[in-house]
mmCIF entry with sequence, helices, sheets and N, C-alpha, C, O atoms, coordinates in Angstrom:
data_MODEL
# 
_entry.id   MODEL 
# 
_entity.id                         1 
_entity.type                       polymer 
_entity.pdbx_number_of_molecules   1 
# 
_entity_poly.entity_id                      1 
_entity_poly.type                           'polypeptide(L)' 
_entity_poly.nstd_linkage                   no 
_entity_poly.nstd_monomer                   no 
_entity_poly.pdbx_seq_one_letter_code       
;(UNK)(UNK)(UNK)(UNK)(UNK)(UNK)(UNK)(UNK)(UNK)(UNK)(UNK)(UNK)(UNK)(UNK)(UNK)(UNK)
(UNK)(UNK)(UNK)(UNK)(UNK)(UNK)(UNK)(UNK)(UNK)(UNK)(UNK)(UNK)(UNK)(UNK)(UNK)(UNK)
(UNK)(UNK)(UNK)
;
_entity_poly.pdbx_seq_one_letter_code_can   XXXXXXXXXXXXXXXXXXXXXXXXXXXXXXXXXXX 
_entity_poly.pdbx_strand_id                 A 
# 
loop_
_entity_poly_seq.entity_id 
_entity_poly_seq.num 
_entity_poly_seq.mon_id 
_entity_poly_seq.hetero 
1 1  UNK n 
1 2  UNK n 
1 3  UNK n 
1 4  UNK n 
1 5  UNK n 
1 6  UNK n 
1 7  UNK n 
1 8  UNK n 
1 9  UNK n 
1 10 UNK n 
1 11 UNK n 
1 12 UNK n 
1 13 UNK n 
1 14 UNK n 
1 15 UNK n 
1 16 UNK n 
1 17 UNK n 
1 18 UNK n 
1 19 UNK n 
1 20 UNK n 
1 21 UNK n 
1 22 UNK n 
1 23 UNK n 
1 24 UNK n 
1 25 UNK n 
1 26 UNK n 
1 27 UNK n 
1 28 UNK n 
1 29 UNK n 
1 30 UNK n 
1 31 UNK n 
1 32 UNK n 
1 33 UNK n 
1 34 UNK n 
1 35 UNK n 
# 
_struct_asym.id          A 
_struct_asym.entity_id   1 
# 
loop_
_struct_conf.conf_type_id 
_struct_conf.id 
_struct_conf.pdbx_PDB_helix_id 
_struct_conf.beg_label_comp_id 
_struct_conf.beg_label_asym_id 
_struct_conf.beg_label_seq_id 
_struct_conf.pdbx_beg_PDB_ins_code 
_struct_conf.end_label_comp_id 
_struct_conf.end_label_asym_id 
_struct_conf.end_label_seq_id 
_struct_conf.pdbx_end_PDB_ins_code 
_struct_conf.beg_auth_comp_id 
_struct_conf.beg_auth_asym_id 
_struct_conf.beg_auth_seq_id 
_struct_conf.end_auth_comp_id 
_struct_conf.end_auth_asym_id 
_struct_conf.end_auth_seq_id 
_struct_conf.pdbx_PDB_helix_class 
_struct_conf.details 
_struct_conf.pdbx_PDB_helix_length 
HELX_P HELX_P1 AA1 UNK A 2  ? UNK A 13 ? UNK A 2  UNK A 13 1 ? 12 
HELX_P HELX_P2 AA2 UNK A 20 ? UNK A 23 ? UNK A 20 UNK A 23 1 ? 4  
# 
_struct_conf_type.id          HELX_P 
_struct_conf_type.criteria    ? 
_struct_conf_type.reference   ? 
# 
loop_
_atom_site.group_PDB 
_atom_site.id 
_atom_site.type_symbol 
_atom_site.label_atom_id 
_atom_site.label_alt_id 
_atom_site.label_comp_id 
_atom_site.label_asym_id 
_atom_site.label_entity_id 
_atom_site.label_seq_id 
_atom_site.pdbx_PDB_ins_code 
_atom_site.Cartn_x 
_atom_site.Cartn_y 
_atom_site.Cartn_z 
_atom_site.occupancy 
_atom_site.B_iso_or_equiv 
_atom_site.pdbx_formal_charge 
_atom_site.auth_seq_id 
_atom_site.auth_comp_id 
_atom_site.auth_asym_id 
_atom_site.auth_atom_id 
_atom_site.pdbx_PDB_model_num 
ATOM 1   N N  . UNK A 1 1  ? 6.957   7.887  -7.825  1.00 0.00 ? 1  UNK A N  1 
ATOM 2   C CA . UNK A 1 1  ? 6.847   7.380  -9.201  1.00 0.00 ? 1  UNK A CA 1 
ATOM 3   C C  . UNK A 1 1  ? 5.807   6.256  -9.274  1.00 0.00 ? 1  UNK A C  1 
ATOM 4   O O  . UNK A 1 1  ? 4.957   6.425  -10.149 1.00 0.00 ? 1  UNK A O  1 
ATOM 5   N N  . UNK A 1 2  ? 5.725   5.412  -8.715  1.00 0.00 ? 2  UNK A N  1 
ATOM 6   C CA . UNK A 1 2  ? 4.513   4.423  -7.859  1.00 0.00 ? 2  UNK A CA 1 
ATOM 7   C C  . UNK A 1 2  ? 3.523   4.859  -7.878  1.00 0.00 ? 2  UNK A C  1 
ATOM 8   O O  . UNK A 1 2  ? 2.688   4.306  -8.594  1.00 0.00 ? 2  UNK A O  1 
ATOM 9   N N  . UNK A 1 3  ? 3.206   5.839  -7.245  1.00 0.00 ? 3  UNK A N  1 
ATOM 10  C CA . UNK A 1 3  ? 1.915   6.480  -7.381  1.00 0.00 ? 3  UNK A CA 1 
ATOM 11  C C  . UNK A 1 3  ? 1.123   7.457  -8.321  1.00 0.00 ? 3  UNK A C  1 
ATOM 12  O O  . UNK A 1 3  ? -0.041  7.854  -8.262  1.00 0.00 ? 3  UNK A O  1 
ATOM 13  N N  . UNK A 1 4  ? 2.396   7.779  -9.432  1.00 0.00 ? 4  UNK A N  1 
ATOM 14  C CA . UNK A 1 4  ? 2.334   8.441  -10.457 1.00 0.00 ? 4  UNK A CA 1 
ATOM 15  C C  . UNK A 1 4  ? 1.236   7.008  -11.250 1.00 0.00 ? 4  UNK A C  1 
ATOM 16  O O  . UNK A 1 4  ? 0.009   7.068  -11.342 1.00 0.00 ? 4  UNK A O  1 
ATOM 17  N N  . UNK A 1 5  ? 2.314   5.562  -11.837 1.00 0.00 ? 5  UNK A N  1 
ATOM 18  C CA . UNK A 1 5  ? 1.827   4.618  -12.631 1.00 0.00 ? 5  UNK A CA 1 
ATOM 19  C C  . UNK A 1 5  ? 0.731   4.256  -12.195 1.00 0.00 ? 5  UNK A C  1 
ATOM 20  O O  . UNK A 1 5  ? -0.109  4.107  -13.083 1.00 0.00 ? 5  UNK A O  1 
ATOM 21  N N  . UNK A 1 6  ? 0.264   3.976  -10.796 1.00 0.00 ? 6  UNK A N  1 
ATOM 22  C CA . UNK A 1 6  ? -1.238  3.629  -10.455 1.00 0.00 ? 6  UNK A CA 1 
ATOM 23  C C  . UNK A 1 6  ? -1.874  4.809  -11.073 1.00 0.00 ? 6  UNK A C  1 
ATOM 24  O O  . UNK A 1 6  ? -2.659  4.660  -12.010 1.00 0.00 ? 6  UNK A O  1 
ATOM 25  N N  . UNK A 1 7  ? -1.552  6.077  -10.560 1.00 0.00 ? 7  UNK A N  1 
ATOM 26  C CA . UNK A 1 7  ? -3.108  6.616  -10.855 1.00 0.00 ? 7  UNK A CA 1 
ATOM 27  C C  . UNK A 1 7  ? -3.263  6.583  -12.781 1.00 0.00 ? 7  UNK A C  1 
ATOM 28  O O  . UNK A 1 7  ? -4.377  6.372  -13.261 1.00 0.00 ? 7  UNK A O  1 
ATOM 29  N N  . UNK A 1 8  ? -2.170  6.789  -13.611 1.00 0.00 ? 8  UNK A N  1 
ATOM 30  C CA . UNK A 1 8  ? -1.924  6.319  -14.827 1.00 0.00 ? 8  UNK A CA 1 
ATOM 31  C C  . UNK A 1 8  ? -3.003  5.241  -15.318 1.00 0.00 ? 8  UNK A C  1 
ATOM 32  O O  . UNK A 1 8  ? -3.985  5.437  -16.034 1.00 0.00 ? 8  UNK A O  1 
ATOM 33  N N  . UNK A 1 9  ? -2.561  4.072  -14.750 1.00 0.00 ? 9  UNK A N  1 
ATOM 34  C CA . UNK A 1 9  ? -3.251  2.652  -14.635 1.00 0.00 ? 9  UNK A CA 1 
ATOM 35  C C  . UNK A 1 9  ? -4.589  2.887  -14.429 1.00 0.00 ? 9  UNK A C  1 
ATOM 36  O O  . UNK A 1 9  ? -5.529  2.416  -15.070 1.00 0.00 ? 9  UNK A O  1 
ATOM 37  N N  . UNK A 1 10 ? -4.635  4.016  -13.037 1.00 0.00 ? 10 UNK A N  1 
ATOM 38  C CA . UNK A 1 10 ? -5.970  3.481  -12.602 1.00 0.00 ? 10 UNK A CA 1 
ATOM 39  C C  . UNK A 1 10 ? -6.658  4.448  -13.875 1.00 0.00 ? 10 UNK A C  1 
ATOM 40  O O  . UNK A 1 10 ? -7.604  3.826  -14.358 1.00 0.00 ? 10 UNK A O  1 
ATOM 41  N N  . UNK A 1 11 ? -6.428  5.968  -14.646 1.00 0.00 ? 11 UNK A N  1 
ATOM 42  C CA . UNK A 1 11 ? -7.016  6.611  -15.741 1.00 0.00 ? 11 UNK A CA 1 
ATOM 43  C C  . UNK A 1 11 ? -7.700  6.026  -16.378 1.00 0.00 ? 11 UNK A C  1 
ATOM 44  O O  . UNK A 1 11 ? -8.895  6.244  -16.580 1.00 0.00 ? 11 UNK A O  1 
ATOM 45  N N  . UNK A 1 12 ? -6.712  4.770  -17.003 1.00 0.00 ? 12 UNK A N  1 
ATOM 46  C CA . UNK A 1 12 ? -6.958  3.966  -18.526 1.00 0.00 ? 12 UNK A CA 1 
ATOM 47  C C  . UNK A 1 12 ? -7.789  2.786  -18.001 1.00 0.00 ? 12 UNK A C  1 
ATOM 48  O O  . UNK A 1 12 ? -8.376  2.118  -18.853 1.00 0.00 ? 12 UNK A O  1 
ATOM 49  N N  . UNK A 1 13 ? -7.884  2.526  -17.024 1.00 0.00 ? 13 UNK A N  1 
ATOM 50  C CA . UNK A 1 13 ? -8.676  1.545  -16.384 1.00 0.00 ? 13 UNK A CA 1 
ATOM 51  C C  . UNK A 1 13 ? -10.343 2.082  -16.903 1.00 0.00 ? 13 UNK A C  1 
ATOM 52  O O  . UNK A 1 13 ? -11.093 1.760  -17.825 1.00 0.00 ? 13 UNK A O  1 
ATOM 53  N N  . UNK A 1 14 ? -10.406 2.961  -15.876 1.00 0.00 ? 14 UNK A N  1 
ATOM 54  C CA . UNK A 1 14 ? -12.236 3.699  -15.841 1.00 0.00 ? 14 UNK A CA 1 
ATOM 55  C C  . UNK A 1 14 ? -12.422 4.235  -18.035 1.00 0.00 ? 14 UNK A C  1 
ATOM 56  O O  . UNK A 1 14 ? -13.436 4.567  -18.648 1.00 0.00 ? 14 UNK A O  1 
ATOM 57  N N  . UNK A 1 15 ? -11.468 4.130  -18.368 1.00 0.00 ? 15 UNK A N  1 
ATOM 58  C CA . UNK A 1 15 ? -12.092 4.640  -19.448 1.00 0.00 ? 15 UNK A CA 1 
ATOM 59  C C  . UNK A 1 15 ? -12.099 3.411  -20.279 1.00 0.00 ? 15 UNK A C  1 
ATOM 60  O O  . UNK A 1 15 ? -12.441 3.594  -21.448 1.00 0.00 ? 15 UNK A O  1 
ATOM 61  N N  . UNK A 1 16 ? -11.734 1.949  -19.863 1.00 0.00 ? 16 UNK A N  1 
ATOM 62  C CA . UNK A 1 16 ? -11.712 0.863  -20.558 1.00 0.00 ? 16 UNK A CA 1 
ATOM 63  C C  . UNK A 1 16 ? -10.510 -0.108 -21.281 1.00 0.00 ? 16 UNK A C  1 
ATOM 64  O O  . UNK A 1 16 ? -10.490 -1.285 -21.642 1.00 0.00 ? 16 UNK A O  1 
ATOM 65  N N  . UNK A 1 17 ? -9.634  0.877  -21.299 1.00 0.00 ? 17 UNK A N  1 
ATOM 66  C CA . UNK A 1 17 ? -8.489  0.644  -22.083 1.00 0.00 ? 17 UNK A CA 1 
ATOM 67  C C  . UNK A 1 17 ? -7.149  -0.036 -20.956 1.00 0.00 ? 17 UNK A C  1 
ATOM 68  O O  . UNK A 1 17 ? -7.007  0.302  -19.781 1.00 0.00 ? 17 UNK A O  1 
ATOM 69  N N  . UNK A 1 18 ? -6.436  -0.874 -21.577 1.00 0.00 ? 18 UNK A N  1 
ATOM 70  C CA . UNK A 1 18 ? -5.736  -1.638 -20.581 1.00 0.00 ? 18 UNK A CA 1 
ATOM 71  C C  . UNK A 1 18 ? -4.174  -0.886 -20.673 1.00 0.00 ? 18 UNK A C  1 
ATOM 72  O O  . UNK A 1 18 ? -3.364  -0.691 -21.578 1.00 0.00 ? 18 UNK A O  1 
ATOM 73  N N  . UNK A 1 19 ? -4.235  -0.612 -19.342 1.00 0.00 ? 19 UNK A N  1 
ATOM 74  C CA . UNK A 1 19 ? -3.090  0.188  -19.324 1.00 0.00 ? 19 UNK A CA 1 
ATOM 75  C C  . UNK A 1 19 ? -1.325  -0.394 -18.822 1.00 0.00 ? 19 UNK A C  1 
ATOM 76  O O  . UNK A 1 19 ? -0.410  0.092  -18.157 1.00 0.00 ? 19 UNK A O  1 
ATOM 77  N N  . UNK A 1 20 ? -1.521  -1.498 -19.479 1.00 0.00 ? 20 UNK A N  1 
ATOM 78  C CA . UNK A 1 20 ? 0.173   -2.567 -19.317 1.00 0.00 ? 20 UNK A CA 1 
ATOM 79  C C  . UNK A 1 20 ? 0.851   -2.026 -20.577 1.00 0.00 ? 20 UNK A C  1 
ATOM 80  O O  . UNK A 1 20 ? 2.060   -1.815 -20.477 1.00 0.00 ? 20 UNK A O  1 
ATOM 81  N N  . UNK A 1 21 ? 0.144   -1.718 -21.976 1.00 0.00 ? 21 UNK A N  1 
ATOM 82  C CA . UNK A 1 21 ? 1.368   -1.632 -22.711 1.00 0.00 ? 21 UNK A CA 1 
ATOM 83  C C  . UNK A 1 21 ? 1.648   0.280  -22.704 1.00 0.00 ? 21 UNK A C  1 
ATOM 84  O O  . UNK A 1 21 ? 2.398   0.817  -23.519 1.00 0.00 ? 21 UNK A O  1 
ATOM 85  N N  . UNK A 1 22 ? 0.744   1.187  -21.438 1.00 0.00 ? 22 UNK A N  1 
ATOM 86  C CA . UNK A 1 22 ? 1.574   1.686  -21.878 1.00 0.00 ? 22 UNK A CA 1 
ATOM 87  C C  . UNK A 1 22 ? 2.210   2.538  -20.280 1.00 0.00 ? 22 UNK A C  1 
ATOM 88  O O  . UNK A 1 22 ? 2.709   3.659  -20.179 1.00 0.00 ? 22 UNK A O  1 
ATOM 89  N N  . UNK A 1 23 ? 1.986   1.657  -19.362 1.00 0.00 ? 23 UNK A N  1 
ATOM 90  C CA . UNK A 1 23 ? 2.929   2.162  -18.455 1.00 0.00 ? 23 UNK A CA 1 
ATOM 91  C C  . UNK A 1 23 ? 3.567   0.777  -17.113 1.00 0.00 ? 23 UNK A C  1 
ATOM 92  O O  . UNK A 1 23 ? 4.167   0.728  -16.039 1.00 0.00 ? 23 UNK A O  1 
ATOM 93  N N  . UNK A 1 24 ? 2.852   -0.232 -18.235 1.00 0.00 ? 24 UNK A N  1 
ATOM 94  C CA . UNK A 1 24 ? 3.821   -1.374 -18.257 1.00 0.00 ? 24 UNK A CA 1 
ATOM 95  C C  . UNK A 1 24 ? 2.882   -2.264 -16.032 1.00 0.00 ? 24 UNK A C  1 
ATOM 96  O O  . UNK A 1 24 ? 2.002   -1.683 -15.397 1.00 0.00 ? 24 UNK A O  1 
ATOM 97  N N  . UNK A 1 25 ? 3.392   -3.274 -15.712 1.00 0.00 ? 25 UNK A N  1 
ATOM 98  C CA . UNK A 1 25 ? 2.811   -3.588 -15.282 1.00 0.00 ? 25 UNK A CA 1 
ATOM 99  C C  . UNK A 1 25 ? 3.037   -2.931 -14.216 1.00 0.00 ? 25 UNK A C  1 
ATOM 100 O O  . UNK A 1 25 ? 4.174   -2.633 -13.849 1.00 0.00 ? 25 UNK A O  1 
ATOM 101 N N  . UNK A 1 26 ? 1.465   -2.485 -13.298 1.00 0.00 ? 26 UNK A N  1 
ATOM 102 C CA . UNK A 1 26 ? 2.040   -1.941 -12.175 1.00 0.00 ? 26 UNK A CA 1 
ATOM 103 C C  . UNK A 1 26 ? 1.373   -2.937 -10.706 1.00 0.00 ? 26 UNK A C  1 
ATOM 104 O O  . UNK A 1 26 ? 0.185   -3.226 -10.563 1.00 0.00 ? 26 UNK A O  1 
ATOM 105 N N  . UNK A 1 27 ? 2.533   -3.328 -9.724  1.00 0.00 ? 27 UNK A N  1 
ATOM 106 C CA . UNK A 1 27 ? 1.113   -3.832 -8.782  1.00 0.00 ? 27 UNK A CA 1 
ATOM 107 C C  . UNK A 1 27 ? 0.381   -3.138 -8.304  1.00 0.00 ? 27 UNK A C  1 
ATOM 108 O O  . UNK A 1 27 ? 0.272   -1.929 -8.506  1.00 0.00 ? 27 UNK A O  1 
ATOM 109 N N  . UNK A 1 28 ? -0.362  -3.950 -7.441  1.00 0.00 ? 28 UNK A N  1 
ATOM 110 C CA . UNK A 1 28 ? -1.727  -3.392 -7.107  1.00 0.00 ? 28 UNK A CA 1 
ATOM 111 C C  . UNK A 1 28 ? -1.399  -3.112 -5.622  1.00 0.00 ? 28 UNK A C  1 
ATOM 112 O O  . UNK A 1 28 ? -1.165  -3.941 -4.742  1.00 0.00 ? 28 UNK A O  1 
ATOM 113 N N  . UNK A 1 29 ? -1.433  -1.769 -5.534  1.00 0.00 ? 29 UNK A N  1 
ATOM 114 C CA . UNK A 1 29 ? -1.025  -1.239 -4.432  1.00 0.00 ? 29 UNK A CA 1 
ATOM 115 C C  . UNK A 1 29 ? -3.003  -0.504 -3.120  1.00 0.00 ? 29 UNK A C  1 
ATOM 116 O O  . UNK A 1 29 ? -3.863  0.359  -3.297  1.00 0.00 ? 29 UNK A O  1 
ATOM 117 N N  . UNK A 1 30 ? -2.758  -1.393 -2.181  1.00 0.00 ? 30 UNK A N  1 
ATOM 118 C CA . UNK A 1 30 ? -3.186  -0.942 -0.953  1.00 0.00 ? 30 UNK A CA 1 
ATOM 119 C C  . UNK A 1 30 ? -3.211  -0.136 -0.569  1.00 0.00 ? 30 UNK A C  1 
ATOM 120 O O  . UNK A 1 30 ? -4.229  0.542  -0.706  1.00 0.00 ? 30 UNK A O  1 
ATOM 121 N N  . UNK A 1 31 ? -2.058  0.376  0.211   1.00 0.00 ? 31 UNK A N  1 
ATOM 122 C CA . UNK A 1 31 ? -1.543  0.998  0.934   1.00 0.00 ? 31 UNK A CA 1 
ATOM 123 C C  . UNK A 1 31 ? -1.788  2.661  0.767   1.00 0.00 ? 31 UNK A C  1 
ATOM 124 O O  . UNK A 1 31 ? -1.624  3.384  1.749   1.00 0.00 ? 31 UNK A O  1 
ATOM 125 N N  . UNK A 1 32 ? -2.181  3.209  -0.512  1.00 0.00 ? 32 UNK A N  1 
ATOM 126 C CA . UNK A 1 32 ? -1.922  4.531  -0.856  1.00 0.00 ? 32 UNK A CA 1 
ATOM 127 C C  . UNK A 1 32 ? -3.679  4.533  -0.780  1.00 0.00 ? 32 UNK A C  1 
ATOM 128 O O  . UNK A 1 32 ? -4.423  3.621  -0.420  1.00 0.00 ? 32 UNK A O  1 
ATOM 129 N N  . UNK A 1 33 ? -4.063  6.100  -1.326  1.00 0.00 ? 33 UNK A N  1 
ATOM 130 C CA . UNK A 1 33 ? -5.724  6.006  -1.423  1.00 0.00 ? 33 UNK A CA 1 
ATOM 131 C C  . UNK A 1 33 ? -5.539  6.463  -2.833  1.00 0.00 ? 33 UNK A C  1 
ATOM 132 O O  . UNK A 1 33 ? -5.864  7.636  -3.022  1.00 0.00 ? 33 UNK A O  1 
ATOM 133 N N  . UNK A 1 34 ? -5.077  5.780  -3.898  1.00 0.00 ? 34 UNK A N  1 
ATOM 134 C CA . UNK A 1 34 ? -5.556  5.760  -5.546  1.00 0.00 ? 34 UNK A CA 1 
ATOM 135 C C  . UNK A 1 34 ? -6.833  4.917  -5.490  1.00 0.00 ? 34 UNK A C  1 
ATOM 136 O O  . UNK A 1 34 ? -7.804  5.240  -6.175  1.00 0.00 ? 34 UNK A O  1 
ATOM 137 N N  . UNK A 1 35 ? -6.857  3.723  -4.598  1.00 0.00 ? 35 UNK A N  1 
ATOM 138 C CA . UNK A 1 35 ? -7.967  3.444  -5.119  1.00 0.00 ? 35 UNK A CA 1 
ATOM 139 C C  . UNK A 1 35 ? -9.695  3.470  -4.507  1.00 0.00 ? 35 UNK A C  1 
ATOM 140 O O  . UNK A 1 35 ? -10.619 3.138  -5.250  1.00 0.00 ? 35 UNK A O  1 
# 
């Protein structure tokens, strides 16, 4: 589910739009390769 909201996050990120209100805050995770 973690890695579901990052890549979510990371979507709305590259297209500009801030993605807290709509999958709320996620940390910023290392560990996985989303980023």
């Amino acid at each position: 589910e973690q890695a579901i909201k990052a890549a979510v996050s990371d979507y709305y990120k590259k297209k500009g739009i801030d993605p807290e209100p709509i999958v709320g805050t996620v940390p910023e995770c290392t560990s996985c390769s989303c980023g």
